[in-house]
C-alpha positions in Angstrom: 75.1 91.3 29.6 78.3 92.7 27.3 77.0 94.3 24.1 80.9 96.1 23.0 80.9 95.3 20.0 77.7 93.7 19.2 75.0 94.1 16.2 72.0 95.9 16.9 68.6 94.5 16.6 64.8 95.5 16.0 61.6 93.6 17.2 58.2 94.1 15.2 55.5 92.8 17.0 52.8 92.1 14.6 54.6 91.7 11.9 52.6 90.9 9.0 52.8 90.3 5.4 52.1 94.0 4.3 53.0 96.8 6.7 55.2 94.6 9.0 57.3 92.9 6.7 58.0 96.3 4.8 59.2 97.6 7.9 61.4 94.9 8.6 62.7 95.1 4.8 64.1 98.5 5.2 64.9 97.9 9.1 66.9 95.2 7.8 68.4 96.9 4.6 69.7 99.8 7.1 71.7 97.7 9.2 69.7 96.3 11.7 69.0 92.4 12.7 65.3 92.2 12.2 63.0 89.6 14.7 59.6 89.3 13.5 57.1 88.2 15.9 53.4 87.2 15.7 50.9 84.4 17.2 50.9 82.7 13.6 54.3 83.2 11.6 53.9 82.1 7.7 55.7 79.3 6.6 58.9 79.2 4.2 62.3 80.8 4.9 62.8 84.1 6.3 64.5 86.9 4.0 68.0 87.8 4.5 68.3 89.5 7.9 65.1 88.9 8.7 64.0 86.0 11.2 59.7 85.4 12.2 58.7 83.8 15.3 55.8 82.6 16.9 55.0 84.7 19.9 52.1 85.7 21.4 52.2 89.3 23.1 49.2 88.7 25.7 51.6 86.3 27.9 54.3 88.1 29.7 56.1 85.4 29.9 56.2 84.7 26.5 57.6 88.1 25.7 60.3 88.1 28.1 61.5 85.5 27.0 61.5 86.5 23.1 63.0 89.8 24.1 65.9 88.4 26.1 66.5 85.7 23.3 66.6 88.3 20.4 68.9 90.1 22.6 71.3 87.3 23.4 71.4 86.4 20.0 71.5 89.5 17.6 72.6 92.3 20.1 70.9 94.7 21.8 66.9 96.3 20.5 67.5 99.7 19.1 64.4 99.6 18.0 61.2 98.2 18.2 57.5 98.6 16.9 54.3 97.2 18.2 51.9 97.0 15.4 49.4 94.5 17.0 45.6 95.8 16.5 42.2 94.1 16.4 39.5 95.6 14.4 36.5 94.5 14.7 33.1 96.3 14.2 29.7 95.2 16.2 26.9 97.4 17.4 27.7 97.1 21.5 24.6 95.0 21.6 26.2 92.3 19.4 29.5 92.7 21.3 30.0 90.0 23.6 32.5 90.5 26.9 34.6 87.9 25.1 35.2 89.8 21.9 35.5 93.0 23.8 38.2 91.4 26.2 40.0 89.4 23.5 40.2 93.3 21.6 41.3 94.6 24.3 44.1 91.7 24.9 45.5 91.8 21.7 46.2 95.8 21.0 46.2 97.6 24.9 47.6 94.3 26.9 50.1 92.8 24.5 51.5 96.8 24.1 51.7 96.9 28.0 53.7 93.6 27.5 56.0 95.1 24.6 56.6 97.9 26.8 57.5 96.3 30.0 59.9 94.0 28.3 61.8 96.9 26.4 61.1 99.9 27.7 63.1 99.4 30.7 66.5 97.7 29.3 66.8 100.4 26.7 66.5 103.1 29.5 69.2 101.0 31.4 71.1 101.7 28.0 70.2 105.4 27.3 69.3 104.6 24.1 66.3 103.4 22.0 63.2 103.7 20.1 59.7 102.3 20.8 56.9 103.4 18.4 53.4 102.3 18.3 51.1 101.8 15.9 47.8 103.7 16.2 44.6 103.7 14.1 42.2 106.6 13.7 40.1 104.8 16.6 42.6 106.1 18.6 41.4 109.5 19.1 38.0 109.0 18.5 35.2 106.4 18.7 32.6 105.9 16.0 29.4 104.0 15.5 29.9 100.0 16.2 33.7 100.6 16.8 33.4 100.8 20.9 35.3 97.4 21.6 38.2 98.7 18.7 38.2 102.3 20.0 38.7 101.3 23.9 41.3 99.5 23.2 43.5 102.0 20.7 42.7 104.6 22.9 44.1 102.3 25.9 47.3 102.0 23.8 47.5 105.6 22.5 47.7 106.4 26.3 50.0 103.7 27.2 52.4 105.7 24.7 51.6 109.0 26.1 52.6 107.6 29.4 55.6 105.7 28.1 57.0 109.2 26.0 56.9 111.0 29.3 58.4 108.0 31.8 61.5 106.8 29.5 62.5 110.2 27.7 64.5 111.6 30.4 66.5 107.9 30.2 67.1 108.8 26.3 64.4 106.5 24.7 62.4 107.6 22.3 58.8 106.8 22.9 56.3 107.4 19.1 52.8 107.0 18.4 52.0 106.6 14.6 48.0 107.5 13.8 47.2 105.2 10.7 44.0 107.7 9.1 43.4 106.2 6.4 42.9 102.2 4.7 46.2 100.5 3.6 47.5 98.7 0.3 46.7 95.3 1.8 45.1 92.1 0.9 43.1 93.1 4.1 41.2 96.5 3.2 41.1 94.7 -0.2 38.9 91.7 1.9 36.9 94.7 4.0 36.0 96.9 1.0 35.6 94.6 -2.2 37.5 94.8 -5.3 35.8 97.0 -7.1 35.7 99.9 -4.1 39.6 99.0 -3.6 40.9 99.4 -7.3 39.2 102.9 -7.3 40.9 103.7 -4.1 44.0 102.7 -5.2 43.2 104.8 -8.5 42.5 108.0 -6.9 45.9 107.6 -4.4 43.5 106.5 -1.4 45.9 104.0 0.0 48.4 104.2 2.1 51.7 102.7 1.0 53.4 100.2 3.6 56.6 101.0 2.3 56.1 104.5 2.5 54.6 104.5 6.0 58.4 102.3 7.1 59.8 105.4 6.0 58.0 106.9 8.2 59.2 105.1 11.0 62.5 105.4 10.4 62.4 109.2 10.6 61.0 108.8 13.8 64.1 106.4 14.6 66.4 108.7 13.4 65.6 111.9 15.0 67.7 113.5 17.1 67.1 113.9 21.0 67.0 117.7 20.8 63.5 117.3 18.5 61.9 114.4 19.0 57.6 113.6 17.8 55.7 111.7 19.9 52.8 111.4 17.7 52.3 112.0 14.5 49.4 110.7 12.0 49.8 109.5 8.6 47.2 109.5 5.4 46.8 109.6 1.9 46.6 113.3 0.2 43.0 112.1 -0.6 41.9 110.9 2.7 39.1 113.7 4.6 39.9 114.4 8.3 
C-alpha cells in the first residue's frame, strides 16, 4: 500500500473517557488522525480528529481488520497505545477460572493482538511507536490481586519482548507503570467521595492529561535514547 504523501494516524486501544480520550485530545491536537477503539464506544459525535469504534481486542480477526481500516483510511499508525486492563480484586479462593481467564483475555491477549497487528507493519516501515500501559500489578503481586497481577505481568513481558524484537527495525517499543490512582470517575467509584476529594487535596491523583504528556515524550524521543519503561506517580504516592 502507497502512503507518499499520506496523514499519519494513532490507534488507542482502550480508549476511555478519562486517560484515553486525553491521550487522543493532544494525539490529535499534534497532528495526528486519532482512532479510538473499545468493546463499548459512548454514544454522540466524536471530537474533531478524533473517531471511536467498537472493537474488541481479544479477536484477532477483529483487530486486523480495524488496523488495516484505520490504515486505508487515515494513513499509516505512527503511533499506537494499548491501554486495555482489568482490575479486579478476589482472594484466589473466590476467583473463579472464568474471571481469571476473562483478566487474562482482556489485558495479556488483547496486547498480544495489538502487537501482532502493528508491530510488524511499522517494522516493515522503520518507523513507529507502540507503548503500553502498565499498572503497579505489573511488577509485583499483592494480596487478592493474583488474577490482575498475572495478567500485567503477562503484558509487561510481552513489552519487554516486543522492545527487544522490533527496535533493531526502528520501532519504538514503551512500557508505562501507572503507581498510583487516577483522576477518574473510576477511583472515585473504588475509593468513595470522601477518601477521593482528600486525595485530590493532597495532589494524590494522577492527571490524565499530564500522564498523555507523558506519552508523547516517549513518542518523540529520538532513536539514539530511547525508554522502554518508565513509571509514573503522584509526588505524594509511597513506593
Amino acid at each position: 500500500m502507497d502512503f507518499s504523501g499520506s496523514k499519519m494516524s494513532a490507534i488507542i486501544a482502550g480508549c476511555g473517557e478519562s486517560t484515553g480520550l486525553a491521550l487522543a485530545r493532544l494525539f490529535a491536537r499534534r497532528g495526528l488522525v486519532v482512532h479510538g477503539a473499545r468493546r463499548r464506544p459512548p454514544e454522540g459525535t466524536p471530537e474533531t480528529g478524533i473517531t471511536m469504534t467498537a472493537v474488541d481486542f481479544r479477536e484477532a480477526d477483529e483487530v486486523e481488520k480495524f488496523v488495516a481500516s484505520v490504515e486505508a483510511r487515515s494513513g499509516p499508525v505512527k503511533l499506537a497505545v494499548h491501554n486495555i486492563g482489568a482490575n479486579v480484586r478476589f482472594s484466589v479462593a473466590d476467583t473463579s477460572e472464568r474471571v481469571y481467564r476473562k483478566t487474562w483475555e482482556l489485558a495479556a491477549l488483547s496486547a498480544f493482538h495489538f502487537a501482532k497487528a502493528l508491530g510488524p507493519r511499522m517494522a516493515t516501515r522503520g518507523e513507529g511507536t507502540l507503548i503500553f500501559t502498565g499498572a503497579t500489578a505489573s511488577t509485583r503481586g499483592a494480596a487478592n490481586f493474583s488474577a490482575f497481577a498475572g495478567a500485567m505481568h503477562a503484558k509487561r513481558a510481552l513489552a519487554q519482548s516486543l522492545a527487544r524484537e522490533l527496535g533493531p527495525s526502528g520501532v519504538h517499543v514503551a512500557h508505562v507503570i501507572i503507581d498510583g490512582p487516577i483522576d477518574t470517575p473510576f477511583v472515585r467509584q473504588i475509593v468513595g467521595d470522601t477518601a477521593f476529594e482528600a486525595l485530590r487535596a493532597k495532589g494524590g491523583l494522577l492527571d490524565p492529561a499530564a500522564i498523555a504528556q507523558a506519552y508523547w515524550a516517549l513518542h518523540e524521543q529520538p532513536k539514539t535514547c530511547w525508554t522502554q519503561e518508565i513509571d509514573l506517580r503522584p509526588w505524594t504516592e509511597k513506593f
